[in-house]
C-alpha positions in Angstrom: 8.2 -5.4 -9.7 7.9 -6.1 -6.0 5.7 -9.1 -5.4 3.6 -10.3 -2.3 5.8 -10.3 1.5 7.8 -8.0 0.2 4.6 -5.4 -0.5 3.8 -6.3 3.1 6.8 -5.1 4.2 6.7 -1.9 2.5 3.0 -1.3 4.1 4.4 -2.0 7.5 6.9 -0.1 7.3 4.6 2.8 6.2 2.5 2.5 8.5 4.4 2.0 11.6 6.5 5.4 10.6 3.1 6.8 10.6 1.8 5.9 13.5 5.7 6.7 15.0 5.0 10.5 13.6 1.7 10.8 15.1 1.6 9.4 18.2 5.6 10.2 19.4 5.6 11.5 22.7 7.7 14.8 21.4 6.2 15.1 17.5 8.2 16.8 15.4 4.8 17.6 13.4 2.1 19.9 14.5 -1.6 19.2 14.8 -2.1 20.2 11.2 0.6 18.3 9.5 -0.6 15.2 11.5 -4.4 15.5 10.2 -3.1 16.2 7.4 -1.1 12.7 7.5 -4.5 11.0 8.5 -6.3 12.5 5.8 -3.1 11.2 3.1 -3.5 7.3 4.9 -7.1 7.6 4.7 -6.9 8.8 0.8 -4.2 5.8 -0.1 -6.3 3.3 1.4 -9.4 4.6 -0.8 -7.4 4.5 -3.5 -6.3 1.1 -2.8 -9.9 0.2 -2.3 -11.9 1.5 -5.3 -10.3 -0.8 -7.4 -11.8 0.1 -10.8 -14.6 2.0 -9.6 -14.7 5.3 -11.4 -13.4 7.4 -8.9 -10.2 5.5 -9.0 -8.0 8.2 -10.7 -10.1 11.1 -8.8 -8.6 9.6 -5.7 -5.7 8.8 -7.0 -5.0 12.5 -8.3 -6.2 13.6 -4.9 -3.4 11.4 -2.8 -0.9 13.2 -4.7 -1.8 16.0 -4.0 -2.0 15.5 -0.1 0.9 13.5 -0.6 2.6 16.9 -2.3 0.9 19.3 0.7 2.2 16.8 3.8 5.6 17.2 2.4 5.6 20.5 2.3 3.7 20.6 5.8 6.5 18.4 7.1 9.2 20.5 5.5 7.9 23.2 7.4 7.8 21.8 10.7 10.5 20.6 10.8 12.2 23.8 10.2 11.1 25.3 12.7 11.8 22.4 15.2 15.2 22.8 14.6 15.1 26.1 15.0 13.7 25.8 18.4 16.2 23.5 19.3 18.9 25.2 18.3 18.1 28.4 19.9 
């Protein structure tokens, strides 16, 4: 199981991609797949957070399934960026 610095590195790491996707000067990602992104951060760190509060597994459910509609969001996006730079 990962332990300590390298958990920090993970969390950087995700976290500096994000901030890459949202704030890049030409975004791949749309206006909605980038709230959406917020909204998925914003649900992992309540998750992290609520410890073993009750709502725990209710947030936890719900990050999946942001996690599950950003992906497809993403996957979407990014088709049609490379269409557009094909064409």
């Amino acid at each position: 199981m990962a332990q300590g610095t390298l958990i920090n590195t993970y969390v950087f790491v995700v976290f500096f991609a994000a901030g890459f996707v949202i704030a890049g000067k030409r975004p791949i990602l749309t206006l909605s797949t980038r709230l959406v992104l917020l909204a998925l951060i914003a649900s992992a760190i309540g998750y992290v957070v609520s410890g073993e509060s009750p709502w725990h597994s209710i947030i936890g459910a719900a990050t999946l399934i942001l996690n599950c509609v950003f992906i497809g969001f993403a996957l979407i996006d990014y088709v049609n960026w490379n269409k557009k730079r094909t064409s």
